[in-house]
C-alpha positions in Angstrom: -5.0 25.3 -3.9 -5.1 22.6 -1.5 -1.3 23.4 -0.1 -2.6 26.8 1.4 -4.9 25.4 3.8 -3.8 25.8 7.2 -0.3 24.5 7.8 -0.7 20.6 9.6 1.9 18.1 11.2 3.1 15.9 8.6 3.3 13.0 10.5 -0.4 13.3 11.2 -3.4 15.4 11.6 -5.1 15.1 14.8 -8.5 14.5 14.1 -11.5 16.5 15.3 -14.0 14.8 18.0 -16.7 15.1 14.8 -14.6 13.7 12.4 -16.5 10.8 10.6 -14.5 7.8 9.3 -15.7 4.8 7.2 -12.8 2.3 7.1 -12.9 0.3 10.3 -16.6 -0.4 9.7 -17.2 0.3 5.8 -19.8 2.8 7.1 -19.5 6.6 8.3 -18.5 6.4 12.0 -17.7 9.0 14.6 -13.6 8.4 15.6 -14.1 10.1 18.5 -15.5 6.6 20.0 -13.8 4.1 17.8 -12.5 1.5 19.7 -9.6 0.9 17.1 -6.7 2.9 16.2 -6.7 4.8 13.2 -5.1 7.5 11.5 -6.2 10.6 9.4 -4.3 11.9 6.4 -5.6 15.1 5.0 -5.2 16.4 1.7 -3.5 19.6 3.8 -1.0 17.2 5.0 -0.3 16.0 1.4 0.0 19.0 0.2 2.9 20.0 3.1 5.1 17.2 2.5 8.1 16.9 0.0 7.6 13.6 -1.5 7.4 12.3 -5.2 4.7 9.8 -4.8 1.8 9.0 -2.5 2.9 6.1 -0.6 5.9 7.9 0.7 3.3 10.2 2.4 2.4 7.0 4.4 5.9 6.6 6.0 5.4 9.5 8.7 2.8 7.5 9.8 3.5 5.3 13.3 2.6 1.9 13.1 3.7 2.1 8.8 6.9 0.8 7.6 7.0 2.1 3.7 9.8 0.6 1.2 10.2 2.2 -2.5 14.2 1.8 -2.6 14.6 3.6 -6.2 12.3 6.7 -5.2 9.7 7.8 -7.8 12.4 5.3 -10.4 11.0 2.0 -8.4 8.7 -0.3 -10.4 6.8 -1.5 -6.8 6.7 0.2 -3.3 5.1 -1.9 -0.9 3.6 -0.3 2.4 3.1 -2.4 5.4 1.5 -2.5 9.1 2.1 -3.7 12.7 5.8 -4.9 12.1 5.4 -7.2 9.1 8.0 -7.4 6.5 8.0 -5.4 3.3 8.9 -8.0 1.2 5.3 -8.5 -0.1 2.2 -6.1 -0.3 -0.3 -8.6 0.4 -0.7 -8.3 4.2 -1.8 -5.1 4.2 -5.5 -3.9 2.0 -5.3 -0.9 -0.3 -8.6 0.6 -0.8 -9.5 3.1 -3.6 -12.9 4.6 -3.0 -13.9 1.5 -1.7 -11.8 -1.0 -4.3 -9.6 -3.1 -3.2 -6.3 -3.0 -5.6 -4.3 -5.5 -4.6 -3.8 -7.8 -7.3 -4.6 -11.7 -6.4 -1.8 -13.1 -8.1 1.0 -11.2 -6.1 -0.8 -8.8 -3.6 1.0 -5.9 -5.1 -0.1 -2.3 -5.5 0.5 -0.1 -8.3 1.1 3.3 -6.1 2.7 5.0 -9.0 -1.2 5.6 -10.2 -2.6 7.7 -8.0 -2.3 11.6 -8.1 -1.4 13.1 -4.9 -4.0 16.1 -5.5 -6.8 13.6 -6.3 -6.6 12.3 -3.0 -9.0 14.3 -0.1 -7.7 11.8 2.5 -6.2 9.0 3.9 -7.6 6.2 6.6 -5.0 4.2 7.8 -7.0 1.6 10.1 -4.4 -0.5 11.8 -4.2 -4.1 13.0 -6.4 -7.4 11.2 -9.3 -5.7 9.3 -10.0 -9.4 8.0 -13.1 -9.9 9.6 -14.9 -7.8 7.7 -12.2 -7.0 4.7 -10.8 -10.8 4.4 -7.6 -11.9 3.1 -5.3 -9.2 2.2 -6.1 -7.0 5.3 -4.3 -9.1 8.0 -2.0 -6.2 9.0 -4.4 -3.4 8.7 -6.5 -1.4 5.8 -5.2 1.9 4.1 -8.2 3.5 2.6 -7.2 6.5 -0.4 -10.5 8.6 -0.3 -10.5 10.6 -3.7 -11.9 13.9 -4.8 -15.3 14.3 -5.4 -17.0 17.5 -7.7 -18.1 19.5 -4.7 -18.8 22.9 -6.6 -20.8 23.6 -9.9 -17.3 23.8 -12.0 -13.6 23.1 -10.5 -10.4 22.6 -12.1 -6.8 22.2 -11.3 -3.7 22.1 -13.2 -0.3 21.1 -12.3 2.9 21.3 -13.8 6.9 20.4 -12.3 10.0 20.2 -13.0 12.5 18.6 -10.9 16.1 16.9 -10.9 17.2 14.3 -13.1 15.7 16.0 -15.9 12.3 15.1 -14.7 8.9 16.8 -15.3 5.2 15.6 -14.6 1.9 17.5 -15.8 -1.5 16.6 -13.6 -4.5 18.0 -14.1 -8.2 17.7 -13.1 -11.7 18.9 -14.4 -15.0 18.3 -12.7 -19.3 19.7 -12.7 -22.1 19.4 -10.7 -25.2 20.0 -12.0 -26.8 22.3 -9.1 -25.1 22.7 -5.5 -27.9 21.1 -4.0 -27.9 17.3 -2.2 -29.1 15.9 -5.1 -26.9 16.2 -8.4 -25.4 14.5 -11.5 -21.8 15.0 -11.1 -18.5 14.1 -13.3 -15.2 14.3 -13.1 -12.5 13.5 -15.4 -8.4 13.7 -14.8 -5.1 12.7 -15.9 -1.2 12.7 -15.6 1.8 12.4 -17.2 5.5 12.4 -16.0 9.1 11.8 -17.6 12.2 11.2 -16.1 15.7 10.6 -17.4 17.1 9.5 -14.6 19.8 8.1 -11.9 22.2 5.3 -11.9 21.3 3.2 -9.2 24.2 0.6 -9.4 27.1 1.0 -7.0 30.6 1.6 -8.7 31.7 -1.7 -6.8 28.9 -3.7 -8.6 29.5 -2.0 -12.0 31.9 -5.3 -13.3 30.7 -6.6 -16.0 32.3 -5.8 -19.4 29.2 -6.3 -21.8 26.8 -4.8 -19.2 25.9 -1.0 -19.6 25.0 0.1 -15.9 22.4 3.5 -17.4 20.0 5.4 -15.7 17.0 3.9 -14.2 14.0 6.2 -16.1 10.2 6.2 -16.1 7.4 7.2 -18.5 4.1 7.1 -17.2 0.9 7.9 -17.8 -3.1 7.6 -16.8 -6.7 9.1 -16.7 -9.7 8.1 -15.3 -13.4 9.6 -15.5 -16.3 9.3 -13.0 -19.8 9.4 -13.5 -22.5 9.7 -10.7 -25.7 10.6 -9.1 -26.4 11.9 -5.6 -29.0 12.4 -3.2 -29.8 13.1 -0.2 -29.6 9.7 1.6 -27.4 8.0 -0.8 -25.6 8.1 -4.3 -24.6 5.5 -7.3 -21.1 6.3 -9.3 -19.4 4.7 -12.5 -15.9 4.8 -13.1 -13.3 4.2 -15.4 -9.5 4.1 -14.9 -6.6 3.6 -17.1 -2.6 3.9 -16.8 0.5 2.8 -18.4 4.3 3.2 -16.9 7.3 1.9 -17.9 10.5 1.7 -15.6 13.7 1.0 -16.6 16.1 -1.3 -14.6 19.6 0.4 -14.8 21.4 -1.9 -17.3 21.6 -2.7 -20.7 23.1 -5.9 -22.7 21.7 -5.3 -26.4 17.9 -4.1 -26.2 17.7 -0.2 -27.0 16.2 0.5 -23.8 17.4 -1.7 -21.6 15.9 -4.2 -19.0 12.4 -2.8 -17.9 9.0 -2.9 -16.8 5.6 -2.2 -18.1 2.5 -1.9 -16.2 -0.5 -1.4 -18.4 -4.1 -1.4 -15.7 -7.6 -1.0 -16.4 -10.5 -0.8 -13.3 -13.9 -0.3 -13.8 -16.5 -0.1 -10.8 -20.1 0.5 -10.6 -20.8 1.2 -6.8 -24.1 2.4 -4.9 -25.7 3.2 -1.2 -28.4 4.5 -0.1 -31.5 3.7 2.6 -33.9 1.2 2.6 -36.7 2.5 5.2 -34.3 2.9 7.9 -31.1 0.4 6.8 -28.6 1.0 5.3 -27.5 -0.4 1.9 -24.3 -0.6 -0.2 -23.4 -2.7 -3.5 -19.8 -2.9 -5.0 -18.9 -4.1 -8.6 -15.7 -3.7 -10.1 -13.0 -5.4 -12.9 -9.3 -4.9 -12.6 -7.2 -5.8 -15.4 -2.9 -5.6 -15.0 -1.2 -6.6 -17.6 2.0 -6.8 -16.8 5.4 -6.6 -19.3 9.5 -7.1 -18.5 12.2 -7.4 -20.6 15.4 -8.9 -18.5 18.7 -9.5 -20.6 21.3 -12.0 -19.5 25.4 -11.2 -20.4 27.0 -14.3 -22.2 29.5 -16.5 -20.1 32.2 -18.9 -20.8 29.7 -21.4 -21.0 25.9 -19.7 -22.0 25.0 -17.1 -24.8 23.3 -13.8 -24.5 19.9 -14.4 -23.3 16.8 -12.0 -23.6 13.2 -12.8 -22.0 10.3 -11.1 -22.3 7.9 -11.8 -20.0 3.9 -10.9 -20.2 1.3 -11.7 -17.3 -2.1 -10.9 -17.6 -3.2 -10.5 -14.1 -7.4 -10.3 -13.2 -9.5 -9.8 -10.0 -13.2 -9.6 -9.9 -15.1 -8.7 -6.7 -19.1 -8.5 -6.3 -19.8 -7.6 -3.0 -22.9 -5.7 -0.8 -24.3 -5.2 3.3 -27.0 -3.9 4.9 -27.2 -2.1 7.6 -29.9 -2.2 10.2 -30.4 0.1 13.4 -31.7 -1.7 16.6 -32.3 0.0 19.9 -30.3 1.4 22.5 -28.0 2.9 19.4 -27.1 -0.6 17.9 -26.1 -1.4 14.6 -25.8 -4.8 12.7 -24.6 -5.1 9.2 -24.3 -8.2 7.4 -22.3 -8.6 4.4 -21.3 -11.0 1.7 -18.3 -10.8 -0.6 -17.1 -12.8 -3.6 -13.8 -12.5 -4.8 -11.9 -13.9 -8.5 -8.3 -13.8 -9.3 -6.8 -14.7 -12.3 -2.8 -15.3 -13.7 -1.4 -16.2 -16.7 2.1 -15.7 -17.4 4.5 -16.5 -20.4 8.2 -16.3 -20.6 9.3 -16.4 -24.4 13.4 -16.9 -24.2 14.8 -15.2 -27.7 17.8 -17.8 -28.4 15.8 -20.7 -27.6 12.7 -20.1 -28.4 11.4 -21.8 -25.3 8.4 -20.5 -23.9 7.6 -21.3 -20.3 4.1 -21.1 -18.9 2.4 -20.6 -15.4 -1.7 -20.2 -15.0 -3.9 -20.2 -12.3 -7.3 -19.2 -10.0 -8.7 -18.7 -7.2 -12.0 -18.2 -6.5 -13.5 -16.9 -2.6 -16.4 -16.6 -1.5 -17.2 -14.9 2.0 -20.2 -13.7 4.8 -19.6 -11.6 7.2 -21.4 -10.1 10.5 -20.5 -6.8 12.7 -22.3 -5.9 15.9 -21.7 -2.1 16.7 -23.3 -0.9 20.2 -23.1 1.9 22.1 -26.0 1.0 24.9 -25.5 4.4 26.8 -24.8 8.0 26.2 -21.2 8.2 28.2 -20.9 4.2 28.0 -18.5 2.0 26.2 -19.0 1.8 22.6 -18.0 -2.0 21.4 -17.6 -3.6 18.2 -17.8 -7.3 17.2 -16.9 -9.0 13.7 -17.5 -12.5 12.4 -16.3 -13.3 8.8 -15.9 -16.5 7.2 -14.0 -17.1 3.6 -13.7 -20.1 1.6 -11.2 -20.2 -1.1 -10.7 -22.6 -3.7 -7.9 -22.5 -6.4 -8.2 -24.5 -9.4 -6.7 -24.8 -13.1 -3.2 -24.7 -11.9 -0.4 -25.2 -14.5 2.9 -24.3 -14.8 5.5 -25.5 -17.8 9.6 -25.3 -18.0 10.9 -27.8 -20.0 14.0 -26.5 -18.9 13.6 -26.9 -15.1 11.7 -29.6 -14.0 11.5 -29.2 -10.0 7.5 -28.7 -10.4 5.8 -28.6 -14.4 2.8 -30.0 -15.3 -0.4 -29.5 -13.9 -0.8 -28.1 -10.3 -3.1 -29.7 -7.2 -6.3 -28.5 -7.3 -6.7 -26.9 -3.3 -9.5 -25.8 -1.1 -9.5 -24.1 2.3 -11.5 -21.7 4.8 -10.7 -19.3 7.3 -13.0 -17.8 10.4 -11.8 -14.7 11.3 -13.0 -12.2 14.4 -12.4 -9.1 15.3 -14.0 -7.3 19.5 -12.7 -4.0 20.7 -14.3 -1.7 23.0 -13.5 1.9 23.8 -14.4 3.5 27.1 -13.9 7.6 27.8 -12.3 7.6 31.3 -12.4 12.1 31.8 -13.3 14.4 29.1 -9.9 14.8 28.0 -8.7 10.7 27.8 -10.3 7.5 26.5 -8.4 3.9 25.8 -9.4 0.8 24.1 -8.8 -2.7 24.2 -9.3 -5.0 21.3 -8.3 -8.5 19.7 -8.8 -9.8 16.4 -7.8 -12.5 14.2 -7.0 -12.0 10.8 -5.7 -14.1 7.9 -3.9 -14.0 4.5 -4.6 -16.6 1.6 -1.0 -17.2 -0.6 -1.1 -14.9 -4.0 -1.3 -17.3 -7.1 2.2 -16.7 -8.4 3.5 -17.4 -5.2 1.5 -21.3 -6.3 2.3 -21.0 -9.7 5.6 -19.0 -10.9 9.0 -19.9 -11.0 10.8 -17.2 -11.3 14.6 -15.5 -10.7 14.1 -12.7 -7.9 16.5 -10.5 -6.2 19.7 -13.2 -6.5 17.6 -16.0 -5.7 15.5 -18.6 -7.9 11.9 -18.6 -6.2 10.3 -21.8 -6.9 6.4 -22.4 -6.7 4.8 -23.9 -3.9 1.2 -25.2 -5.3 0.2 -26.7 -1.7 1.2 -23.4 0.0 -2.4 -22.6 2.6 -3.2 -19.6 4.9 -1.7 -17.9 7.6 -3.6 -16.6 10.3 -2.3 -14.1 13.1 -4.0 -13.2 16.2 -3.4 -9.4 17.7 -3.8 -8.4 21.4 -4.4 -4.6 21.0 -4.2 -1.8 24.0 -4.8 2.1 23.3 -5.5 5.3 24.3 -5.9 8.7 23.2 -4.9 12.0 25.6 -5.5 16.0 25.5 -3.4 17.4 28.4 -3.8 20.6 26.9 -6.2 22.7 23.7 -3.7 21.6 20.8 -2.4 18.9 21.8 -2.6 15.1 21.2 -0.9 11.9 22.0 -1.7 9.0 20.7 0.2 5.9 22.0 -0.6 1.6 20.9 0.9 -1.1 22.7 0.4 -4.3 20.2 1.0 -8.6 20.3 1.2 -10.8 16.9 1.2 -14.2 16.9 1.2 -15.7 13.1 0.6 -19.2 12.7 1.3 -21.1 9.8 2.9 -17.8 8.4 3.7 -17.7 4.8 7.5 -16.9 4.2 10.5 -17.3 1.9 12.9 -19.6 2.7 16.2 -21.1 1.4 15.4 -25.0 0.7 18.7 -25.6 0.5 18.8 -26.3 -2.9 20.9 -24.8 -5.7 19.6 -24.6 -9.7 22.0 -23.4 -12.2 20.7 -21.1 -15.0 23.1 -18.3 -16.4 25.3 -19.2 -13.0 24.4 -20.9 -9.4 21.2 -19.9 -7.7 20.1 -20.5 -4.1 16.4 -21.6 -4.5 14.0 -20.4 -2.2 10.2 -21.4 -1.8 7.5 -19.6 -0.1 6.4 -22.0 2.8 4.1 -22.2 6.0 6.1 -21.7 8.7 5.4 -22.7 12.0 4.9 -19.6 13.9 6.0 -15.7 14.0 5.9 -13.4 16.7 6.1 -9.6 17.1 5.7 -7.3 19.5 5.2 -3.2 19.2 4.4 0.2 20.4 3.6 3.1 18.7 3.0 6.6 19.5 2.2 9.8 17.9 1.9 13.5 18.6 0.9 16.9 17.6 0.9 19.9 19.1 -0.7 23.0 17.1 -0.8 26.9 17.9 -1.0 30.0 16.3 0.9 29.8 12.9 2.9 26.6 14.1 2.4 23.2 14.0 4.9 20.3 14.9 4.1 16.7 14.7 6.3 13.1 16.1 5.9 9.9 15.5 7.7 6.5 16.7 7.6 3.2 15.7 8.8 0.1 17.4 8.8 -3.5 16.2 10.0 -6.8 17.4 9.4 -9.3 14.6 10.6 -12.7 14.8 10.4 -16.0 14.0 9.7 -18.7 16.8 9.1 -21.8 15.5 9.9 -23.0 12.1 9.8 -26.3 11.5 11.2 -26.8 7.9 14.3 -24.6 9.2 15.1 -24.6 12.9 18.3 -22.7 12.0 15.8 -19.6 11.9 14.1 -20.2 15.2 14.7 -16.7 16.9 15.9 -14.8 13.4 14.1 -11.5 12.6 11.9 -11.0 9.9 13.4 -10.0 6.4 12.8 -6.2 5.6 11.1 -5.5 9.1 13.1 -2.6 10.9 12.9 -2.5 15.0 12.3 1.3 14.9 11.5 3.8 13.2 10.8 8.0 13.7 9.4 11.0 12.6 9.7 14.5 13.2 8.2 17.7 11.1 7.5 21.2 11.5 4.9 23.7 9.6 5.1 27.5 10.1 2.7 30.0 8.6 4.3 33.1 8.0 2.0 36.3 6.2 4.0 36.3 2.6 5.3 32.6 2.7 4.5 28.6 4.1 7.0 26.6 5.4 7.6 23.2 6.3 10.3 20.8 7.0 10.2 17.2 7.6 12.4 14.5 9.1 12.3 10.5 9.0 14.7 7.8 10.4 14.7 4.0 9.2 16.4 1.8 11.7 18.2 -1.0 10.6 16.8 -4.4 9.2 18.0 -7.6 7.3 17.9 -8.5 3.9 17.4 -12.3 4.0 16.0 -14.8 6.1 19.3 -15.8 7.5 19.9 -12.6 9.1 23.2 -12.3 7.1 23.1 -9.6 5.1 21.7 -6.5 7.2 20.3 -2.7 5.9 22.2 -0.2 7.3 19.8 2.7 9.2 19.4 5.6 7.6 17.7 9.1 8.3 16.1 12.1 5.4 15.5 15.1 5.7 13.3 17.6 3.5 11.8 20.4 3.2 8.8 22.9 1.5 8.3 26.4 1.0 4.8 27.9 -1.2 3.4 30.9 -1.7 0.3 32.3 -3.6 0.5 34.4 -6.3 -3.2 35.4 -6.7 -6.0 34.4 -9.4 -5.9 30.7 -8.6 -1.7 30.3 -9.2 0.9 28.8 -6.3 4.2 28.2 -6.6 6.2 25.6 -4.4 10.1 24.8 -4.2 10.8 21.8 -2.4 14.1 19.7 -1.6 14.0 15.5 -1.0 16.9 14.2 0.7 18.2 17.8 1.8 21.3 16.0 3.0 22.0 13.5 0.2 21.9 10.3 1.7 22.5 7.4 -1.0 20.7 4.6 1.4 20.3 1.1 0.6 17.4 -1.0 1.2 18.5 -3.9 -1.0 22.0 -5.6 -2.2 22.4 -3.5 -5.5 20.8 -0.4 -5.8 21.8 3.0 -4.1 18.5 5.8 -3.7 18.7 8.5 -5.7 20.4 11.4 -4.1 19.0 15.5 -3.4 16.2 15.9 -5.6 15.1 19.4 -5.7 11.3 20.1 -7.6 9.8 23.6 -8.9 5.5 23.6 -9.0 3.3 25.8 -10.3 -0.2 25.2 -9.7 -3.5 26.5 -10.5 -7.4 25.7 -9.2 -10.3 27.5 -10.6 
């Protein structure tokens, strides 16, 4: 099994001088000489780590801030880079063998998807990636690398039972035809998990009479097959992917289960690369379909009714894209590339009492070229990399419809706008045991269609469409280095400066709409300018059966000049902590593994006036496996060791200890 490979820092894995990488680049490059800071996670360090679902893996990562407030129970997680807020998804790229899955109508990722054992590793390239990635990478690209069939026959099976009357099944089945380079392959898996449950609403909150505060609970559920043919200089793959989850909320008025959400997503991709004389080819097609379901109940007042909504948005994104690769002399490489990019919404909000139904639709179409210049001139030289990408976006066949709230109905401004985005870095080895880089970029975020289109109650505020909302761009100054004082040992440090312009963030307008009682309305708006600084370091140290690993994270994220709100001139980011920390530990012993693992969240703020601050908070957890012989392992693990009911918003508590039992098999 993979969890009996040798024990690994948690935080990281420092990564052999051979180690090839394809994220920064979207082609195999050596990381040795990469003059941009990225970070390997292996299926080994996967494997060590007590955590319920992938993304949580990310958080012992420096330069990640990771928020999934109701554990494995939370309907989205959202990871984010270089200090910028966690209240959307959308600044930061999620790649899945190459596909990007963040939906264009909110930016969002469905982490809840993705089996930790199907994953072989993780690049997490850090800082803009939009000059060759465009919009959704202006913080940084995490690249999930799956499994692929390897051997003639493999299999693995999975099944675990853990607290809250929770158990998940996950297995995986895969051939080759013949273990040469060139070989039809296939590989097929699935999952399934159930949980009952924790109440996530604090005993103060629990105060209203026809309100039943129950358990949050999921069912979930997915499989996906792949299809492909390799040779030697290339290979061309099809696959399919399918999953359904459903989350409850923690409260119930009058429907049987209670206020929830459904995520039903289907992804297909046809992808290929291969040589052409001596370039280098690759073409990517794929479909993603969400379609996306809540039911949210609403207690009667003096003054209102009971109110049920259900709520069903089928969200779309296309993307056709393909570069070639062409060697020059003195070890250069230029690619040029070309990307094109649909996103689709429509959303309906059918009210039971009234029968009112209320509407929001839209698109966006982008369209994109892009160059990269990678050149080494000299064996022992610098090796530098240039980017040049340009995107034009165009959104069209706006509408939204509340005949209830009229603030913006009808149909929506028709909008159009580009973006030219960069990206040099260079990377120079100074000894054989040290080498730094220097790099800046520009990167830049177009807004998500519902952020153009929906009107919508979220958190305890009314979030009201902005149809003229454009894109932010933020320029990073970047300083690094890498250092080996000793055989085992690696640190890693970053030194970092943002400057967003026209950044896109939630603000209170001031005014006040009044639905089943008074809410604040807030609108997603350009702001002037934001400003963050940060540093980041990591280390590992390995030896004999031991391995420990650290990680810090420091962010200063600000705003500086807002001009539709000077009140929040100076004011931190929402849901961007100053620092954050890791620590773990992995011991090897003959007749049993070990590993523990420790992370601190410092504390942040909850709105954009900077009045209702997250407390810090720290975990603690811990592993412990052994192998049993023909193929079986067996794992005990313990989130939370210390039972700390955080909060990372205004009304739900984490869940508490979660202990989890594993018995897995590989053939």
């Amino acid at each position: 099994m993979l969890a009996l490979a040798p024990a690994m820092a948690m935080a990281q894995t420092s990564p052999k001088l051979d180690d090839m990488v394809v994220t920064a680049t979207r082609y195999e490059r050596p990381l040795a000489d990469l003059p941009a800071r990225v970070t390997v996670v292996t299926a080994a360090d996967l494997q060590r780590l007590s955590i319920g679902k992938l993304d949580e893996a990310l958080a012992y990562v420096a330069g990640v801030t990771q928020s999934r407030q109701d554990g494995a129970y939370s309907f989205s997680s959202v990871v984010s880079l270089r200090g910028l807020s966690t209240s959307q998804q959308g600044r930061t790229l999620v790649l899945v063998d190459g596909i990007p899955v963040n939906t264009s109508a909110t930016g969002s990722v469905n982490w809840n998807r993705i089996p930790v054992e199907m994953v072989e590793r993780i690049e997490v390239f850090k800082g803009p990636g939009s000059s060759i990635y465009g919009g959704d990478a202006v913080g940084g690209v995490i690249n999930i690398i799956t499994r692929r069939p390897r051997r003639k026959v493999e299999a693995f099976a999975v099944g675990e039972v853990a607290s809250y009357q929770t158990d998940n099944q996950r297995g995986m089945v895969a051939a080759r035809s013949s273990g040469t380079a060139s070989a039809f392959y296939l590989r097929g898996y699935g999952f399934h998990g159930h949980s009952d449950g924790y109440n996530s609403t604090p005993e103060a909150l629990r105060t209203n009479s026809y309100t039943s505060y129950i358990n949050r609970y999921y069912e979930e559920h997915g499989a996906a097959a792949l299809g492909g043919y390799e040779w030697k200089t290339g290979r061309t793959e099809f696959e399919y992917t399918a999953s359904d989850d459903i989350r409850g909320e923690g409260t119930r008025i009058q429907a049987p289960d209670g206020a929830n959400r459904r995520f039903g997503l289907d992804t297909y991709r046809v992808s290929g690369e291969g040589k052409l004389g001596d370039a280098d080819w690759r073409l990517l097609a794929y479909r993603q379909q969400e379609l996306y379901r809540r039911l949210s109940e609403t207690p009667p007042t003096k003054t209102t009714n009971y109110q049920r909504v259900d709520t069903v948005v089928d969200r779309r994104d296309y993307d056709f894209s393909g570069s070639i690769t062409q060697p020059l002399v003195f070890g250069q490489k230029l690619t040029l590339g070309s990307d094109f990019k649909a996103g689709r919404v429509a959303g309906v909000d059918l009210y039971e009492a009234t029968s009112v139904s209320l509407n929001d639709d839209g698109k966006m179409d982008t369209y994109a070229v892009y160059l990269q210049d990678d050149l080494k001139p000299w064996e022992g030289g610098p090796a530098i990399l240039a980017s040049l990408r340009y995107d034009a976006a165009h959104f069209y066949d706006g509408y939204y419809s509340n005949p209830n709230y009229a603030i913006v109905t009808g149909p929506l401004t028709t909008q159009n706008w580009d973006a030219l985005t960069w990206r040099a870095s260079v990377r120079q080895r100074l000894a054989d045991n040290f080498s730094a880089y220097l790099s800046y970029s520009r990167g830049f975020r177009q807004p998500s269609l519902e952020d153009m289109v929906l009107n919508l109650v979220k958190k305890s505020n009314y979030s009201l469409a902005n149809p003229n909302l454009g894109p932010e761009k933020i320029d990073t100054y970047e300083l690094g280095a890498d250092y080996v004082p000793m055989p085992g040992f690696k640190f890693s440090p970053s030194l970092f400066y943002s400057r967003g312009l026209d950044f896109i963030y939630s603000i209170n307008t001031g005014a006040t709409v009044t639905l089943d009682k008074p809410y604040p309305v807030y609108q997603s708006q350009n702001v002037a300018a934001v400003d963050i600084y940060g540093a980041e370091a990591e280390a590992t140290y390995s030896a004999g059966p031991a391995t420990l690993g650290a990680s810090y994270t420091f962010n200063r994220s600000r705003i500086s000049n807002c001009k539709q709100n000077s009140a929040l001139n100076g004011l931190y980011l929402a849901d961007a902590p100053q620092n954050q920390a890791t620590a773990s530990a992995a011991w090897r012993f003959p007749w049993l593994n070990t590993s523990a693992s420790w992370r601190y969240k410092g504390g942040q703020f909850y709105d954009d006036a900077n009045t209702q601050a997250i407390s810090p908070y720290s975990t603690l957890a811990f592993k412990v496996w052994r192998r049993l012989g023909a193929g079986f392992t067996v794992s005990v693990a313990m989130e939370n060791a210390l039972n700390k009911r955080y909060q990372e918003s205004e009304t739900d508590l984490a869940p508490g200890r979660t202990g989890k039992a594993t018995v897995a098999w590989e053939f």
